[in-house]
C-alpha positions in Angstrom: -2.8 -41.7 11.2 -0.8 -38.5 12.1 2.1 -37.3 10.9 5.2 -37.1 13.4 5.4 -33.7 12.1 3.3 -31.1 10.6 4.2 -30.0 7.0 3.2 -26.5 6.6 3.8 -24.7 3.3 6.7 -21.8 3.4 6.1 -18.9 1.1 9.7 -17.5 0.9 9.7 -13.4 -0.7 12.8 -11.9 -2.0 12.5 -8.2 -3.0 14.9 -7.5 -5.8 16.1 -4.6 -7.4 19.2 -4.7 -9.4 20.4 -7.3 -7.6 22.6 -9.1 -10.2 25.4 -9.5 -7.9 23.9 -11.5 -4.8 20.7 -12.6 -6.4 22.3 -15.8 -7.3 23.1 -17.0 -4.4 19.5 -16.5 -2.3 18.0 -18.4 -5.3 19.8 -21.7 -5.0 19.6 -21.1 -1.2 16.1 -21.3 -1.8 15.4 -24.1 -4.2 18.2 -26.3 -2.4 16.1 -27.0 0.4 15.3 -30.3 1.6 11.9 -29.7 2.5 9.6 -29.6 -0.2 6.7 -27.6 0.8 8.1 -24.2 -0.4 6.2 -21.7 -2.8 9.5 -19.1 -3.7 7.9 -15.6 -5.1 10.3 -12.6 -6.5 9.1 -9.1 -6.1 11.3 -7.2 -8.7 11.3 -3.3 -8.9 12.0 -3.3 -12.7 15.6 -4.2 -12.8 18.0 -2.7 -15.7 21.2 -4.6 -14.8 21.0 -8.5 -15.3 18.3 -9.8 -12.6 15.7 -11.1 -14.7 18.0 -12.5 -17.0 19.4 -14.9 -13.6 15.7 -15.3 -12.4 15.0 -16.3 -15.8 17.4 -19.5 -15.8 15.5 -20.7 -12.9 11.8 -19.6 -13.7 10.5 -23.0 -13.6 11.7 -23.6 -9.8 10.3 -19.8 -9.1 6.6 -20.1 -8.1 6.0 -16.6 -9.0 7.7 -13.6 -10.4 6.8 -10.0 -10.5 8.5 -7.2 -12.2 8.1 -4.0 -12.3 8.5 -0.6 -10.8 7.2 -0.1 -7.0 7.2 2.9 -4.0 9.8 0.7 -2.4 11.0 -1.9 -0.6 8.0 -2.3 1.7 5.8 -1.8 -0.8 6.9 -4.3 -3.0 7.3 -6.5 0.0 3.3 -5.9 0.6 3.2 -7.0 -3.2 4.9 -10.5 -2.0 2.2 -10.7 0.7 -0.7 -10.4 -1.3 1.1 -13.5 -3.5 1.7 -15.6 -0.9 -0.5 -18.4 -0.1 1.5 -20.5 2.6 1.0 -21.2 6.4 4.6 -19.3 7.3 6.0 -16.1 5.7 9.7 -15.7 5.2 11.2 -12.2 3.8 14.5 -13.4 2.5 16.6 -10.3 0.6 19.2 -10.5 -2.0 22.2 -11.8 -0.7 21.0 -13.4 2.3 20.8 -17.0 2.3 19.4 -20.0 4.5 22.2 -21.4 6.8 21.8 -24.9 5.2 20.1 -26.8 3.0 18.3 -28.2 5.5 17.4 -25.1 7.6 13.8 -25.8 6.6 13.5 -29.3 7.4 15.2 -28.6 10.7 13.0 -26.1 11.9 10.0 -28.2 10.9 11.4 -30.9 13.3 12.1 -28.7 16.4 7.6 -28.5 16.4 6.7 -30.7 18.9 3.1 -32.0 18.7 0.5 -30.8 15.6 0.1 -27.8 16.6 1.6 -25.0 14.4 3.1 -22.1 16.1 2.1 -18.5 15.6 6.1 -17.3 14.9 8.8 -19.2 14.2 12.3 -18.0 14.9 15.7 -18.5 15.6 19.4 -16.7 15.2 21.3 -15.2 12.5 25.0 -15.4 11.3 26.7 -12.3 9.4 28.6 -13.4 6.4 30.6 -11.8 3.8 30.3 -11.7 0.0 32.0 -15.1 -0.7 29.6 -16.4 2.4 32.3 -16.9 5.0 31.5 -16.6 8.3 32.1 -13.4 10.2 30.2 -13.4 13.3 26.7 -14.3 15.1 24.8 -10.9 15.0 25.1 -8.8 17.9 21.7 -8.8 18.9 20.5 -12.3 19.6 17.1 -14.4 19.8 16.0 -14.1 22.9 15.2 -17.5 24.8 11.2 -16.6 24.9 10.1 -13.6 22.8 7.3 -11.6 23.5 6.1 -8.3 22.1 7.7 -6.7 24.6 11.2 -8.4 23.6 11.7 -5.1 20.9 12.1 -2.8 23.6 15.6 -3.7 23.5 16.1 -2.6 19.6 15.2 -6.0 17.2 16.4 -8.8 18.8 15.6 -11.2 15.9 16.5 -10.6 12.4 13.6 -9.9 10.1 14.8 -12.8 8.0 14.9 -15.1 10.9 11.0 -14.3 11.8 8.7 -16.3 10.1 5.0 -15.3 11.4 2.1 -17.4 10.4 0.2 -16.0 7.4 -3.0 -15.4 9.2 -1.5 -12.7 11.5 0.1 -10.7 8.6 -0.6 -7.4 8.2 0.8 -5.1 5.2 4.2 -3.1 6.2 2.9 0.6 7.1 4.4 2.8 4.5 4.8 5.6 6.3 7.9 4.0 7.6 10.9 4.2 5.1 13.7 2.2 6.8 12.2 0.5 9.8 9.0 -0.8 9.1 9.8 -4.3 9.4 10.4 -3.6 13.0 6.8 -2.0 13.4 5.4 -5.3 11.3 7.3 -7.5 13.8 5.8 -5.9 16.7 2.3 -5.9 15.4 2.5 -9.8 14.3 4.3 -10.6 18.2 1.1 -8.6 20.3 -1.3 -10.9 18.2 1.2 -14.4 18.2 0.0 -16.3 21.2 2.8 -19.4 20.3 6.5 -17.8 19.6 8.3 -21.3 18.7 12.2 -20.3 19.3 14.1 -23.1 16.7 17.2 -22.5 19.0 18.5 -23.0 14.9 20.9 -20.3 12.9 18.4 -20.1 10.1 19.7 -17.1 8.0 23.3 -16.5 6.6 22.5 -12.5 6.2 25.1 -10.6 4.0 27.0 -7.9 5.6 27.3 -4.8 3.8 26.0 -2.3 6.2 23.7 0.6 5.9 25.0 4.1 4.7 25.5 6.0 8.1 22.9 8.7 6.8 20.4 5.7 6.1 21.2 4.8 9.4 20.9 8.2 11.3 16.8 8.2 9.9 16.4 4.1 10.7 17.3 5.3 13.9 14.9 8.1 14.0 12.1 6.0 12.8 12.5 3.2 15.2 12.4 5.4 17.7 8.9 6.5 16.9 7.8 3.1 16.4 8.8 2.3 19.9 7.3 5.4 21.2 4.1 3.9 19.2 4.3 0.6 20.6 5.8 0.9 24.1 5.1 4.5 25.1 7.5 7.7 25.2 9.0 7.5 29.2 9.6 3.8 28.8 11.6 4.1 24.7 13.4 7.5 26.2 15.0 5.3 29.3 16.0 2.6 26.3 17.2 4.9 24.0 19.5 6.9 27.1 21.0 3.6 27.8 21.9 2.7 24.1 23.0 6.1 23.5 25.2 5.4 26.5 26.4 2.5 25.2 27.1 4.0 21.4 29.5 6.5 23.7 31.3 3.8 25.6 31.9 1.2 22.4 33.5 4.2 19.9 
């Protein structure tokens, strides 16, 4: 007898460090969910605020917990891969949140037949500190993704990209800020099934990258792209979003 629905097991990572202040929040987001086949691992950097104190009241729903001091975010996110041992992967960072309770559950139920799909994603809403709603993000899911979709810049949120665990490769370190967006790419030109939810699945917190951050995130994605997609073809993108930074000021 099948099941109307497959049940594959979730490994959700969040990468902490001193995160007192929004870690809270991501944690019940987590262990709220009304699908049960979730393994939740923390990747801490060796936090000296109050962190482990908060991941400590709710060790026993924590699958696993690591602490202590990394090369940085992606490398500590490469820790959370080696940890994870189910079917999807889900990056989920302090402060960010699943849209609902049921999220899970409802992006189980938009699989049709038995057959699990290489990616699953969907959209993301920005939201502030108190987790009000500000807006959808600016970039959204495109209706059928490809490889090829990033050309445009990353039109699904990290978060919202949930790659099975057999295509996972580690981040490539050699990228400071952007290397999700190389990962992505690399998981999408081996995914021969991207399953778009047509779901909001991540309530991601706003708070915005400092400008000089942003200038080398830039910088780096550029080279990426260039990687990926060739220098003529990323120069003619880039020309038009530099247009468009010029216009929206």
């Amino acid at each position: 007898m099948h099941s109307v629905h497959p049940t594959p097991k979730f490994s959700i990572i969040t990468v902490t460090y001193n995160a007192e202040k929004v870690l809270e929040d991501t944690i019940l987001s987590v262990i709220s969910q009304t699908y049960h086949h979730v393994e939740y691992i923390i990747v801490d950097g060796g936090s000296e605020d109050k962190t482990l104190s908060i991941i400590d009241r709710y060790r026993s729903r924590i699958h696993t917990v690591v602490s202590e001091p990394d090369k940085g975010l992606y490398d500590a996110m490469n820790k959370g891969i080696s940890l994870a041992t189910g079917d999807y992967l889900c990056f989920l960072n302090a402060g960010d949140c699943f849209h609902e309770d049921n999220t899970l559950q409802q992006m189980i139920h938009t699989i049709i037949g038995n057959e699990l799909p290489d990616v699953l994603y969907g959209e993301t809403a920005i939201v502030d500190k108190n987790g009000h709603f500000l807006r959808m993000r600016r970039l959204s899911a495109p209706e059928t993704l490809t490889w090829k979709s990033f050309k445009q810049g990353m039109l699904v949120c990290h978060q919202a990209f949930f790659p099975r665990h057999t295509l996972v490769e580690p981040y490539d370190l050699q990228y400071r800020f952007s290397a999700d967006f190389d990962w992505c790419i690399r998981i999408m030109k081996k995914a021969r099934t991207l399953h778009n939810t047509h779901l909001t699945i991540i309530d991601y917190l706003d708070e915005g990258m400092t400008t000089r951050n942003r200038k080398a995130s830039l910088k780096e994605r550029f080279r990426i792209m260039a990687k990926h997609y060739g220098w003529s073809s990323t120069t003619i993108h880039h020309a038009w979003f530099v247009f468009r930074a010029v216009i929206h000021r």
